[in-house]
gemmi code that builds the backbone of each chain (N, CA, C; Angstrom):
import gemmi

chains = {
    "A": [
        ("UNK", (0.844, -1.195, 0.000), (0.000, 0.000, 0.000), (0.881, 1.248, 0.000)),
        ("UNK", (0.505, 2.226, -0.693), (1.712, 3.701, -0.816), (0.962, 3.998, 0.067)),
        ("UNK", (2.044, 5.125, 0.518), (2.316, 5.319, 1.922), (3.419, 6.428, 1.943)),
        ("UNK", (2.943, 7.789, 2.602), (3.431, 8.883, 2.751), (3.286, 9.269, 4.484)),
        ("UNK", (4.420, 9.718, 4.900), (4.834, 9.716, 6.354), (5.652, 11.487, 6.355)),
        ("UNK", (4.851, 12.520, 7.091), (5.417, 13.812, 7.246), (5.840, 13.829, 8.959)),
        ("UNK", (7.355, 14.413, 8.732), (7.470, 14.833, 9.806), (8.619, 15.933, 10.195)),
        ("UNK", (8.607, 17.052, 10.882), (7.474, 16.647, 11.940), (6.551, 17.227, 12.067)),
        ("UNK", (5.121, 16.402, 12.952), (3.952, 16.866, 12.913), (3.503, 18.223, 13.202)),
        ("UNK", (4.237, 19.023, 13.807), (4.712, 20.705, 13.991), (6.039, 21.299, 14.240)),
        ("UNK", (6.500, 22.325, 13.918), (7.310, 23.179, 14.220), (7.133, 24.102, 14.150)),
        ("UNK", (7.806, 25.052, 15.169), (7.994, 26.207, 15.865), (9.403, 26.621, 15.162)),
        ("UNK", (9.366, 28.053, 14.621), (10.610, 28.740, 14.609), (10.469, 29.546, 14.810)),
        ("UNK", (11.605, 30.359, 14.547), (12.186, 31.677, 14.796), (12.284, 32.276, 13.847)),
        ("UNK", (11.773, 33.818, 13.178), (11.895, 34.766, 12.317), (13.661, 34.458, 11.751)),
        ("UNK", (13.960, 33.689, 10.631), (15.013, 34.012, 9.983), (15.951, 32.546, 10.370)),
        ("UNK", (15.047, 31.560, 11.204), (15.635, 30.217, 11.377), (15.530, 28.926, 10.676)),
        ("UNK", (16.491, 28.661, 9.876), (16.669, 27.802, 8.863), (16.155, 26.579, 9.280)),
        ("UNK", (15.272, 25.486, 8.663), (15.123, 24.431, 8.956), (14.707, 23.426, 7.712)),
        ("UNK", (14.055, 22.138, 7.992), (13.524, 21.622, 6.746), (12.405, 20.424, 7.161)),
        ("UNK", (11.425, 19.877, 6.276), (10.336, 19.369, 6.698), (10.813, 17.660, 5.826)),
        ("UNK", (10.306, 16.979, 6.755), (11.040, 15.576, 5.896), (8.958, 14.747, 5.467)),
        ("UNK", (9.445, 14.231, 4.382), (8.339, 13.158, 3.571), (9.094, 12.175, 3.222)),
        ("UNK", (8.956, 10.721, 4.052), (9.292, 9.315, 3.141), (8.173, 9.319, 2.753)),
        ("UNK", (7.955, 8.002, 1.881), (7.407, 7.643, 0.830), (7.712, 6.163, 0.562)),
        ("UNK", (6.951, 5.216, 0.683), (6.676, 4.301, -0.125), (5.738, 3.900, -0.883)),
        ("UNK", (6.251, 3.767, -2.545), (5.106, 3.751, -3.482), (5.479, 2.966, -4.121)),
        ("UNK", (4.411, 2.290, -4.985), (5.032, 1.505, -6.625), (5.110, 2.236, -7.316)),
        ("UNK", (6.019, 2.421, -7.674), (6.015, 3.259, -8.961), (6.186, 4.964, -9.386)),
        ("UNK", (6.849, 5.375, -8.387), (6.517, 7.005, -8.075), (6.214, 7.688, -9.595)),
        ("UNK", (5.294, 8.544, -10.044), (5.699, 8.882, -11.253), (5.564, 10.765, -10.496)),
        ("UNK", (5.418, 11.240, -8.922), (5.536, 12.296, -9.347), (5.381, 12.653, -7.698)),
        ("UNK", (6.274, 13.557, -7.109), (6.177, 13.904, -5.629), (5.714, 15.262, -5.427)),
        ("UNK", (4.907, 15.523, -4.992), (4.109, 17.175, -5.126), (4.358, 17.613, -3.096)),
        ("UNK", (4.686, 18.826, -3.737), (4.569, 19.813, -2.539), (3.261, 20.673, -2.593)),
        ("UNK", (2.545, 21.089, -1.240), (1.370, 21.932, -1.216), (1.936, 22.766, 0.333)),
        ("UNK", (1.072, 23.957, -0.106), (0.903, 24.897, 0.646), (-0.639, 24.846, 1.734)),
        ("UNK", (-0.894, 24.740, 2.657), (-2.457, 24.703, 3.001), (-2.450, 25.944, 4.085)),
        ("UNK", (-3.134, 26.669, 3.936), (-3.549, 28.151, 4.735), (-4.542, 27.309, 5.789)),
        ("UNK", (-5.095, 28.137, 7.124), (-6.479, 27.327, 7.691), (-7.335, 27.401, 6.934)),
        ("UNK", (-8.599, 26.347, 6.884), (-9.683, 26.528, 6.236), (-9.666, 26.707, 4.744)),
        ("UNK", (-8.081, 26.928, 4.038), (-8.170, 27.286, 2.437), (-8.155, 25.662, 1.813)),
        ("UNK", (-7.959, 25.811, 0.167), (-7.820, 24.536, 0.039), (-5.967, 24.305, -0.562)),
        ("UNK", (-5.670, 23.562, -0.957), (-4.082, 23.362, -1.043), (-3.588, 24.107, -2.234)),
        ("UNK", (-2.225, 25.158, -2.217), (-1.792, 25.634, -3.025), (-0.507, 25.021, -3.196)),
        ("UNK", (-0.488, 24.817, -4.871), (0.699, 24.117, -5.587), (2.140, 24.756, -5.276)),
        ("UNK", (3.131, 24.107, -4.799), (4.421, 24.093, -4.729), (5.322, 24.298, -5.563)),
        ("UNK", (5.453, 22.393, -5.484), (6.547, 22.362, -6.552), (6.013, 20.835, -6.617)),
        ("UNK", (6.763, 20.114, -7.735), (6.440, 18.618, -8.722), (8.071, 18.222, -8.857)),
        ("UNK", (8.478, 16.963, -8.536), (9.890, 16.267, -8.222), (9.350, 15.044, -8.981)),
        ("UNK", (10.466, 14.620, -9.851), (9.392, 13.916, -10.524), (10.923, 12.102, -10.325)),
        ("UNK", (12.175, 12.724, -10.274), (13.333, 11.805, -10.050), (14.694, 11.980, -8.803)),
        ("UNK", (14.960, 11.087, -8.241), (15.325, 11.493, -7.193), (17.135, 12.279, -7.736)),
        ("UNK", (17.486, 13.173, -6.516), (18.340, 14.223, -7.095), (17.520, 15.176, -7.823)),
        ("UNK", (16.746, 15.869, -8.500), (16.300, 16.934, -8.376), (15.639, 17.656, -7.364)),
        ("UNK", (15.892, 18.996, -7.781), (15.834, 19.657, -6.541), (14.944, 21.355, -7.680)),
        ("UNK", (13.934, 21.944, -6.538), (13.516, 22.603, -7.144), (13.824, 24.010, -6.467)),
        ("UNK", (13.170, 25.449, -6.633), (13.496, 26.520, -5.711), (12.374, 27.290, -6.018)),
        ("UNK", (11.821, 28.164, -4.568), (10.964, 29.139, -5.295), (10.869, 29.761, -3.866)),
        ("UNK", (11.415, 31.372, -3.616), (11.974, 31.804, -2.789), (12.862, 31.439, -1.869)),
        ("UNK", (11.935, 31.681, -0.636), (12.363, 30.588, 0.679), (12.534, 29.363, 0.558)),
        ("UNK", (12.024, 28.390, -0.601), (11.450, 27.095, -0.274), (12.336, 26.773, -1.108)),
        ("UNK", (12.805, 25.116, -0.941), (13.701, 24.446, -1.854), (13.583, 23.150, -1.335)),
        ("UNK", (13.116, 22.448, -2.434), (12.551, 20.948, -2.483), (13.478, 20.044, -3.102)),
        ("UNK", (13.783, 18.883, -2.258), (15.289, 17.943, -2.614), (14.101, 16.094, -2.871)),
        ("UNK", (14.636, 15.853, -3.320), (14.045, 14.437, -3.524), (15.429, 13.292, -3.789)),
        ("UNK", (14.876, 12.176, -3.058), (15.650, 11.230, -3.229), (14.673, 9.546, -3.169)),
        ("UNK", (15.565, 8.796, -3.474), (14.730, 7.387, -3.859), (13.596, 7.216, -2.910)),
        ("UNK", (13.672, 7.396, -1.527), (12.706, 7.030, -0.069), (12.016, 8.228, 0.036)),
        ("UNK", (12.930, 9.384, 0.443), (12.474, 10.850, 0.772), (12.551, 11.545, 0.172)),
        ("UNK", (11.547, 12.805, 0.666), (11.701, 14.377, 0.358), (11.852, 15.396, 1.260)),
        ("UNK", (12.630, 16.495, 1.039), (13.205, 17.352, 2.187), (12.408, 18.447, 1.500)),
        ("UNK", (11.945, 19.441, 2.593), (11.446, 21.123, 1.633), (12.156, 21.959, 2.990)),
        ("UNK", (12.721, 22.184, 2.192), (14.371, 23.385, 3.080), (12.954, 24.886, 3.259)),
        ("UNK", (13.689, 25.031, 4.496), (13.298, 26.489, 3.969), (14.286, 27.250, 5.202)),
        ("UNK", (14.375, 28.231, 4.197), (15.439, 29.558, 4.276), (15.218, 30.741, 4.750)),
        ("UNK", (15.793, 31.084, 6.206), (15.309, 32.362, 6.442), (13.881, 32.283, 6.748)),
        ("UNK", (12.826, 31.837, 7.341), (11.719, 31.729, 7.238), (10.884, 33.274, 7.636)),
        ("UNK", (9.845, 33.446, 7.308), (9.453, 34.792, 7.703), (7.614, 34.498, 8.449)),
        ("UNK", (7.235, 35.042, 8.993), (5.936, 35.197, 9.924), (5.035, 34.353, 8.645)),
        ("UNK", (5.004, 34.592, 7.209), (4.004, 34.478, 6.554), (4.222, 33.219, 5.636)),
        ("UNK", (5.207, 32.646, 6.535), (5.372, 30.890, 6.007), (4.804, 30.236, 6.723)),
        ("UNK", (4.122, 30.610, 7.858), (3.406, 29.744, 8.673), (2.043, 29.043, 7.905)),
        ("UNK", (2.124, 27.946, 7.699), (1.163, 26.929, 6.960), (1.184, 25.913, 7.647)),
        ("UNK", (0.370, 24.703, 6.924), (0.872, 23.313, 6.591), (1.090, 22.799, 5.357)),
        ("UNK", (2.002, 22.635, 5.655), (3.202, 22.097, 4.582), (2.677, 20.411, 4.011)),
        ("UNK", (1.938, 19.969, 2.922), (1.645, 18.588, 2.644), (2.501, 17.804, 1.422)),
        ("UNK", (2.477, 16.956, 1.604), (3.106, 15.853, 0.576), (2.713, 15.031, 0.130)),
        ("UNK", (2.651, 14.921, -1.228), (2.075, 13.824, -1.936), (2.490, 13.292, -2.930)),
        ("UNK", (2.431, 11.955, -2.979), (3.043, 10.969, -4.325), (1.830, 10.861, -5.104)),
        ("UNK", (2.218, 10.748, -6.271), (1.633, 10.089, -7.184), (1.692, 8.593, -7.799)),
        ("UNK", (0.612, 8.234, -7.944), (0.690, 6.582, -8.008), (-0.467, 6.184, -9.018)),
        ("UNK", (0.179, 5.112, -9.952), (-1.126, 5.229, -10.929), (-2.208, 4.435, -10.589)),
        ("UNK", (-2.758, 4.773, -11.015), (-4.226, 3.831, -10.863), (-4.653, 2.468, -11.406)),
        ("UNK", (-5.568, 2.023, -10.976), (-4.919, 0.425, -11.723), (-6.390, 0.743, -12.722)),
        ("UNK", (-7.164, 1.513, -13.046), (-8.207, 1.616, -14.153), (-7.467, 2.426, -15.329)),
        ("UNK", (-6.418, 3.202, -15.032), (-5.788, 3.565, -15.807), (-6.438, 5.118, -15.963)),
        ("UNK", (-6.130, 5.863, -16.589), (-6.295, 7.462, -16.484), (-5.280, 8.204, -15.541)),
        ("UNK", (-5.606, 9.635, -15.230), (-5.218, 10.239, -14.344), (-4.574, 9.815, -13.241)),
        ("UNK", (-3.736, 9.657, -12.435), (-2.691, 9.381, -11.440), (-3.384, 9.855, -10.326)),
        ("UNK", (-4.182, 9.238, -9.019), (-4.155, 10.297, -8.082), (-3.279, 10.237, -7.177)),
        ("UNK", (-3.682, 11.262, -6.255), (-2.535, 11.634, -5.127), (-2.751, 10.872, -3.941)),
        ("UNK", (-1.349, 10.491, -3.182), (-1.764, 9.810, -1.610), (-1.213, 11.181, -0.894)),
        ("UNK", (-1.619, 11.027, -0.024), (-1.092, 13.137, 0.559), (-0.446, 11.925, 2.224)),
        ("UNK", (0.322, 12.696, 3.149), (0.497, 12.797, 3.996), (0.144, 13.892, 4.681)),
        ("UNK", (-0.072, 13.485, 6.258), (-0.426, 14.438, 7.378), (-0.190, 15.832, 7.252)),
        ("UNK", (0.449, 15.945, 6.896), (1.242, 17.701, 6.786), (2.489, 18.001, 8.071)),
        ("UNK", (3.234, 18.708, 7.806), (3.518, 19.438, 8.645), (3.153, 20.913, 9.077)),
        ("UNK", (3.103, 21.024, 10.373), (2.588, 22.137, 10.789), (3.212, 23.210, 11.040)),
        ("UNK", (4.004, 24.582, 10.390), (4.773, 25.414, 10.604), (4.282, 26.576, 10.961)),
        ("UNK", (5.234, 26.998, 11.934), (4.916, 28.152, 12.624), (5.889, 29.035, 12.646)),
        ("UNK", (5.748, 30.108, 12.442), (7.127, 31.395, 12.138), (7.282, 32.282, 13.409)),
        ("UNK", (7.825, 32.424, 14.572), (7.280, 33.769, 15.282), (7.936, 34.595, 14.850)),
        ("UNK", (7.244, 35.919, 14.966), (8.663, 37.108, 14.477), (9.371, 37.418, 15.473)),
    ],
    "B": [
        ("UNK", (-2.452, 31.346, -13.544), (-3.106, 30.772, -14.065), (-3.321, 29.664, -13.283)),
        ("UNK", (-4.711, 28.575, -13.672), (-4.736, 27.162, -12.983), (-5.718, 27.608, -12.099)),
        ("UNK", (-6.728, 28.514, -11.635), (-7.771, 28.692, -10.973), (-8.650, 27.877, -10.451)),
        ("UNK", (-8.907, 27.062, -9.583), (-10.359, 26.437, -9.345), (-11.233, 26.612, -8.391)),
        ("UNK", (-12.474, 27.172, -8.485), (-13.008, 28.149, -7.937), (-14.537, 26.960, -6.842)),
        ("UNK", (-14.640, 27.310, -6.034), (-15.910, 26.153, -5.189), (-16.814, 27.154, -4.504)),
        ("UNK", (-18.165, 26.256, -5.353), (-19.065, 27.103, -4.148), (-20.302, 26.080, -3.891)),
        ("UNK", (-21.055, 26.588, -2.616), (-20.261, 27.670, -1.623), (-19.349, 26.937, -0.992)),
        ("UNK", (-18.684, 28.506, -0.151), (-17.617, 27.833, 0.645), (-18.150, 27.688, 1.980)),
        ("UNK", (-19.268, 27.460, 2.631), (-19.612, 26.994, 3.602), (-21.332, 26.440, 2.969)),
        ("UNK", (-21.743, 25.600, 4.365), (-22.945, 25.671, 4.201), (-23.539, 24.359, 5.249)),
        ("UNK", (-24.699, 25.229, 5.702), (-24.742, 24.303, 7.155), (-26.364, 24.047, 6.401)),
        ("UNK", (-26.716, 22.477, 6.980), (-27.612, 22.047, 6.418), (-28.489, 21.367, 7.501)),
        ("UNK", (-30.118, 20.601, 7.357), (-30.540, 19.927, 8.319), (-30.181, 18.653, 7.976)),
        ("UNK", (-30.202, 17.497, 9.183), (-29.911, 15.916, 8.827), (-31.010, 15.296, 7.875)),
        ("UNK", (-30.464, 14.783, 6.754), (-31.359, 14.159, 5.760), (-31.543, 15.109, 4.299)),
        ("UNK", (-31.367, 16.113, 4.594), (-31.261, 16.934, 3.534), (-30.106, 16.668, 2.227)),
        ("UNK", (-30.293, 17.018, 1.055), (-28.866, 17.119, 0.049), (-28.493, 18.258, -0.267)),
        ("UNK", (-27.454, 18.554, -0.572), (-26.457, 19.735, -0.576), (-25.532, 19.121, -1.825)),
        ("UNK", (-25.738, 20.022, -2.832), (-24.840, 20.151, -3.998), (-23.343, 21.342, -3.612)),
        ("UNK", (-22.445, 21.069, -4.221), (-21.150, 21.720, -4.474), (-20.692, 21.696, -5.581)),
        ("UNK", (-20.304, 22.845, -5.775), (-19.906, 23.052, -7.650), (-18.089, 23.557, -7.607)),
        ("UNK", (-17.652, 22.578, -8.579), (-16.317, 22.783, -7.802), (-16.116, 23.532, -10.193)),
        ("UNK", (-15.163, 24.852, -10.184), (-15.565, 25.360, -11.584), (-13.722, 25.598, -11.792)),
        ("UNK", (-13.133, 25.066, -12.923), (-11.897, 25.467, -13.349), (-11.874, 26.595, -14.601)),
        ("UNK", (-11.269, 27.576, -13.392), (-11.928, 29.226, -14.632), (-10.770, 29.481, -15.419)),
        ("UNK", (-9.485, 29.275, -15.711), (-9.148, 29.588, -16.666), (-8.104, 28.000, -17.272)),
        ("UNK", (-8.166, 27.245, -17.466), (-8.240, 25.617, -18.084), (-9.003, 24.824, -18.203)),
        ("UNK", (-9.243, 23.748, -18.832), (-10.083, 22.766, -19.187), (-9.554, 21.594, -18.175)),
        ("UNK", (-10.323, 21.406, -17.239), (-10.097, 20.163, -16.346), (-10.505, 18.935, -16.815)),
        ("UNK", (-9.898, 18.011, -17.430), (-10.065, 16.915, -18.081), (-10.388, 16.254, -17.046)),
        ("UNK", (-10.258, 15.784, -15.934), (-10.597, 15.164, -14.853), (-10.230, 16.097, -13.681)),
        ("UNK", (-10.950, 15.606, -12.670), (-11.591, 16.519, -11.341), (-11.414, 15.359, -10.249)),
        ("UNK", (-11.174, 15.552, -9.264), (-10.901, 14.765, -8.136), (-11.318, 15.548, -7.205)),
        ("UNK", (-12.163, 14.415, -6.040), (-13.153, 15.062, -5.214), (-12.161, 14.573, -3.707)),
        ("UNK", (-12.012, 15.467, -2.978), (-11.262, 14.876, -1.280), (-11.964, 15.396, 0.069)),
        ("UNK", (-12.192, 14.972, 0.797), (-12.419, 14.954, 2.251), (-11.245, 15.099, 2.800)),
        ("UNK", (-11.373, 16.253, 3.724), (-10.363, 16.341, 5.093), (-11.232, 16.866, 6.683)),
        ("UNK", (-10.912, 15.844, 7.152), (-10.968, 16.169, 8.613), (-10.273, 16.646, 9.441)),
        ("UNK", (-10.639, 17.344, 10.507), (-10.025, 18.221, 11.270), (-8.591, 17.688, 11.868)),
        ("UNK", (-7.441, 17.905, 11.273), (-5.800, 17.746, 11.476), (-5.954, 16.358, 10.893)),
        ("UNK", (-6.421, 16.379, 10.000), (-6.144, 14.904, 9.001), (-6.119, 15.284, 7.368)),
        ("UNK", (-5.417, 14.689, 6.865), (-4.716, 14.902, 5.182), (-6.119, 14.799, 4.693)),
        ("UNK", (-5.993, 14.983, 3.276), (-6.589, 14.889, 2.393), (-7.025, 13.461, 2.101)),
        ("UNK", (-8.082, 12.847, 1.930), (-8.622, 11.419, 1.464), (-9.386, 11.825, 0.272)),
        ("UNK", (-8.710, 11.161, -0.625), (-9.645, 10.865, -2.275), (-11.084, 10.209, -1.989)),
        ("UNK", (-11.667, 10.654, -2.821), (-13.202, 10.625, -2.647), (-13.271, 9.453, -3.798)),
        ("UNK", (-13.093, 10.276, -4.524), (-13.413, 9.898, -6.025), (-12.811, 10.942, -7.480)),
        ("UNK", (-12.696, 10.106, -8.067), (-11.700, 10.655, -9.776), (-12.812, 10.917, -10.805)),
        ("UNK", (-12.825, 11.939, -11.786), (-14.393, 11.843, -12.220), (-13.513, 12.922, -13.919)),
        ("UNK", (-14.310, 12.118, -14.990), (-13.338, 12.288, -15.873), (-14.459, 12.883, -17.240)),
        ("UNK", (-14.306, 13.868, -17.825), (-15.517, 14.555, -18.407), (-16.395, 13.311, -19.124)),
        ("UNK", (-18.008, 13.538, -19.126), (-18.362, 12.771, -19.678), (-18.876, 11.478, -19.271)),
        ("UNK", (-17.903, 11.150, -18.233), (-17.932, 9.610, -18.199), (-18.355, 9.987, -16.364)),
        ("UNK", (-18.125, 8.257, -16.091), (-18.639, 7.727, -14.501), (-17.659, 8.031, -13.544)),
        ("UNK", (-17.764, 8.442, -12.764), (-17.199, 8.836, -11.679), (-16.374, 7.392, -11.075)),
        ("UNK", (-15.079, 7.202, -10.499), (-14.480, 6.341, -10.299), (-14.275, 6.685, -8.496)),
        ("UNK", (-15.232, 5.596, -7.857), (-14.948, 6.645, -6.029), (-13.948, 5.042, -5.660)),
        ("UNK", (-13.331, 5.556, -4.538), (-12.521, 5.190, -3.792), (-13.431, 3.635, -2.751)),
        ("UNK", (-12.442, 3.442, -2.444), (-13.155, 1.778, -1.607), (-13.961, 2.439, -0.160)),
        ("UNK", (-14.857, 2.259, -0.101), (-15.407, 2.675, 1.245), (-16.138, 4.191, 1.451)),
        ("UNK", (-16.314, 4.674, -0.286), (-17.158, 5.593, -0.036), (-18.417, 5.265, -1.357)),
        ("UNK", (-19.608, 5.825, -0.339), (-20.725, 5.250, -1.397), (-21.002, 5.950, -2.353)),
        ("UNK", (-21.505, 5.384, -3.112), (-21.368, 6.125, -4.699), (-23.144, 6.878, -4.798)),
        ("UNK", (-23.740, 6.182, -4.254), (-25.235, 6.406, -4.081), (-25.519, 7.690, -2.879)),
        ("UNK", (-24.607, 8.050, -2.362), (-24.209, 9.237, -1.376), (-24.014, 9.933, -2.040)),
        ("UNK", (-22.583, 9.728, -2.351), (-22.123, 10.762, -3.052), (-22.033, 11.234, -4.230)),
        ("UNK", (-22.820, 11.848, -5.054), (-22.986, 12.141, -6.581), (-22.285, 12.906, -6.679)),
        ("UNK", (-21.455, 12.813, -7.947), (-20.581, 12.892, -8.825), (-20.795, 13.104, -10.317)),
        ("UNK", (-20.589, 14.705, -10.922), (-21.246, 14.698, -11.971), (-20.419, 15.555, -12.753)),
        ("UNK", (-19.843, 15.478, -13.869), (-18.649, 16.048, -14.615), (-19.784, 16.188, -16.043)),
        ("UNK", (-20.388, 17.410, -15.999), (-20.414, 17.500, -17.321), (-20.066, 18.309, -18.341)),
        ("UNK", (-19.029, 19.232, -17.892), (-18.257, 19.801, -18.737), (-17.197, 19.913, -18.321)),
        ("UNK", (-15.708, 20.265, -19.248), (-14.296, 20.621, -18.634), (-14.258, 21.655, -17.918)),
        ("UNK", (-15.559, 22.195, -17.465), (-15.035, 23.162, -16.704), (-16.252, 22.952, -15.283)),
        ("UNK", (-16.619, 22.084, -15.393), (-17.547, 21.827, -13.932), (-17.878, 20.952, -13.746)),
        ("UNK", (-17.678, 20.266, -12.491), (-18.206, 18.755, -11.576), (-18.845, 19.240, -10.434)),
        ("UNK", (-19.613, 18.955, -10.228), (-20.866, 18.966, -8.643), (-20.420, 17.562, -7.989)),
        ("UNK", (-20.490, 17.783, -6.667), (-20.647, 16.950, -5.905), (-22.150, 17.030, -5.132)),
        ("UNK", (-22.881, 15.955, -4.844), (-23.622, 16.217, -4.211), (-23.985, 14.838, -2.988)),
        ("UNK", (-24.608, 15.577, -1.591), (-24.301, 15.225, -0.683), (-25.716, 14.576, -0.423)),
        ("UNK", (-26.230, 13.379, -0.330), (-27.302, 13.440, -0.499), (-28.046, 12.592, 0.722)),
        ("UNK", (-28.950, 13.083, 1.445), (-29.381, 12.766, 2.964), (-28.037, 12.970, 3.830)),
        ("UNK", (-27.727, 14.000, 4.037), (-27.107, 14.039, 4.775), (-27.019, 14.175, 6.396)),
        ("UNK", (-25.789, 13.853, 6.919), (-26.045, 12.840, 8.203), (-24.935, 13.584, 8.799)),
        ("UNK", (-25.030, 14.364, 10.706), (-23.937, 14.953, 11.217), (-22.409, 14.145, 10.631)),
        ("UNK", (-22.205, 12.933, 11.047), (-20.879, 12.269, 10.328), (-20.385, 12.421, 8.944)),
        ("UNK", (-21.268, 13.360, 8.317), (-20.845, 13.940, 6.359), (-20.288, 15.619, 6.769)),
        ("UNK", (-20.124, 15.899, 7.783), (-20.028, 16.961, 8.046), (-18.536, 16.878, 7.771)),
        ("UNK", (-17.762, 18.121, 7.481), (-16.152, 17.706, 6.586), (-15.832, 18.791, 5.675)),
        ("UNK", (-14.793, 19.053, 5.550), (-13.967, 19.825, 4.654), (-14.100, 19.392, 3.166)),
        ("UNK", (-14.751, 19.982, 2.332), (-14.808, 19.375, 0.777), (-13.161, 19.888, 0.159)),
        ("UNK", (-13.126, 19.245, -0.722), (-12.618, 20.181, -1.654), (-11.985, 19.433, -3.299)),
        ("UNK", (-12.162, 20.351, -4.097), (-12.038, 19.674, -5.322), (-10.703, 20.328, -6.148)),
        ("UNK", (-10.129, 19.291, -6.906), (-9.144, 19.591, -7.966), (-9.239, 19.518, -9.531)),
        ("UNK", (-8.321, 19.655, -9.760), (-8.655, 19.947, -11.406), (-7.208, 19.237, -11.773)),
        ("UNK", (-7.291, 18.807, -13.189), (-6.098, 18.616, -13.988), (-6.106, 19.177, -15.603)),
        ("UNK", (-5.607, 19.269, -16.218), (-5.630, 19.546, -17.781), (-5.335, 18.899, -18.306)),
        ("UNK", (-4.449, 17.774, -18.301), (-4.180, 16.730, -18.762), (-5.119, 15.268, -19.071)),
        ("UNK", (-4.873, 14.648, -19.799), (-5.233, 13.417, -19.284), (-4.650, 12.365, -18.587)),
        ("UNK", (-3.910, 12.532, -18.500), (-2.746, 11.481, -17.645), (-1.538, 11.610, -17.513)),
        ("UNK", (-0.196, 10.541, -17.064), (0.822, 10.995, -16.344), (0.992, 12.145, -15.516)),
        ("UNK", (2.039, 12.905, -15.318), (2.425, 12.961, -13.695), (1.811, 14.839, -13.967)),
        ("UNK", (0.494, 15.165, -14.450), (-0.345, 16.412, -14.566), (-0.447, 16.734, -12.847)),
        ("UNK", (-0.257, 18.341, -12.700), (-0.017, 19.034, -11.540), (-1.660, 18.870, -10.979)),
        ("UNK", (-2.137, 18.976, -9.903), (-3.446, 18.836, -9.469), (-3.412, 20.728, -8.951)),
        ("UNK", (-4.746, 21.597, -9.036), (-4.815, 22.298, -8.559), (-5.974, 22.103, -7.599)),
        ("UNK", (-6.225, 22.716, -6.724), (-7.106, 22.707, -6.275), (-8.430, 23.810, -5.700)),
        ("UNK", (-9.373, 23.629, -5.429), (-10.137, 24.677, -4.910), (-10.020, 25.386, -3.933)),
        ("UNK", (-11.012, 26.044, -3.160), (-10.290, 26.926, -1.941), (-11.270, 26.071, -1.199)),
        ("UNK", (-11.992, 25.406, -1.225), (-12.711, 24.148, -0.059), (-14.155, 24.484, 0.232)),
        ("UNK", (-14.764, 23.603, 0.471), (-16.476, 24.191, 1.185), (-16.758, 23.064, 2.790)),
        ("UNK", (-17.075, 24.058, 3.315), (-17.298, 23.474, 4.921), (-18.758, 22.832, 4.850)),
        ("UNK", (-18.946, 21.796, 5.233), (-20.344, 21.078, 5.211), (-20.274, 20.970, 7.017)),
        ("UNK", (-21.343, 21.555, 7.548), (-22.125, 21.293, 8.766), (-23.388, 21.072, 8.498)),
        ("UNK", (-23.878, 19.322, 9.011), (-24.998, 18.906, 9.169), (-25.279, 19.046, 10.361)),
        ("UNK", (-26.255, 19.346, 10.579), (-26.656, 19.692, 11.758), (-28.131, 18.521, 12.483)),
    ],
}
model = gemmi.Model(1)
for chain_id, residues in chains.items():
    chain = gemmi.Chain(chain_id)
    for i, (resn, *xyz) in enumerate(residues, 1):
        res = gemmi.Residue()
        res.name, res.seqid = resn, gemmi.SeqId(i, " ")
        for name, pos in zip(("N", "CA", "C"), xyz):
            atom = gemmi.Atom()
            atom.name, atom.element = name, gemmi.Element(name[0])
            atom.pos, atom.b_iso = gemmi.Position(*pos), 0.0
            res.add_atom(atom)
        chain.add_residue(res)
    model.add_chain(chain)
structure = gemmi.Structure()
structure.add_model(model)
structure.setup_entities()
């Protein structure tokens, strides 16, 4: 069964304190590792897409590493308005065939103080 | 770009009643739409995959006779909630793709709150 594992289940930082959020993963077949953004109450905003392990993506603060098991999402300098939850999800195909859906993990829970 | 727009975003209902949700991709053609449930500090669970045109494909353990599922254009799928029961009460929310297959980005909606009451 695929199987996505975030951790950790919260963190606390500090205005400008470097850290990073870990996702294993076991899947058949990965064809695609997605990062999301989730606000409270919003619904999930797109990241970034890792599609082989060793790539690595960037988009400000955030920088997404992938490898065969895991995924790391670095983040840099963090600021008050990174506070989210942070989700992860593989892609895995379907056995009817079509569209790929997603298995998501828990999220992590980030918190920025200033 | 990649918009997908849900309404409403709340909506509190009586037990037994149905409640439609219109989940709308405003600037792409969503070739398929994927419907998810989240509960309070719990991920996202696939509902069901629903692909223009055709039958809705739901997940093991959710009823299909509940939950209607209706894609009839690339740019809109309804969900609808039907007799609903305090335990349907839940975070909706729907995605979109443009693609038809392989590793297509999912966007998603901004969510609709269902309270049965």
């Amino acid at each position: 069964e695929d199987q996505v594992t975030q951790s950790p289940e919260a963190l606390r930082l500090q205005e400008g304190e470097s850290s990073s959020l870990n996702c294993s993963y076991t899947v058949s077949g990965l064809r695609g590792l997605f990062w999301y953004r989730q606000d409270p109450g919003k619904g999930p905003e797109f990241l970034f897409t890792l599609y082989s392990a060793g790539e690595e993506k960037e988009k400000e603060r955030l920088k997404a590493t992938l490898t065969k098991k895991e995924s790391f999402l670095h983040i840099t300098a963090p600021k008050p308005e990174d506070s989210a939850t942070y989700l992860c999800a593989v892609q895995a195909p379907l056995t009817q065939g079509g569209s790929e859906k997603l298995v998501f993990g828990k999220g992590t829970k980030l918190t920025v103080n200033p | 770009g990649a918009v997908v727009s849900q309404h409403p975003s709340w909506v509190i209902c009586k037990s037994g009643t149905s409640v439609k949700i219109e989940c709308r991709s405003l600037d792409f053609q969503a070739t398929t739409m994927f419907w998810y449930r989240q509960f309070p500090k719990q991920s996202l669970m696939l509902m069901a995959t629903s692909n223009e045109g055709s039958k809705a494909t739901y997940e093991q353990g959710v009823e299909k006779d509940k939950f209607l599922i209706n894609h009839a254009s690339l740019t809109l799928s309804t969900l609808t909630v039907t007799s609903a029961h305090p335990e349907d009460s839940s975070f909706y929310i729907c995605s979109g793709t443009a693609g038809g297959g392989g590793t297509d980005t999912q966007y998603f909606g901004p969510g609709t709150r269902l309270t049965v009451l």
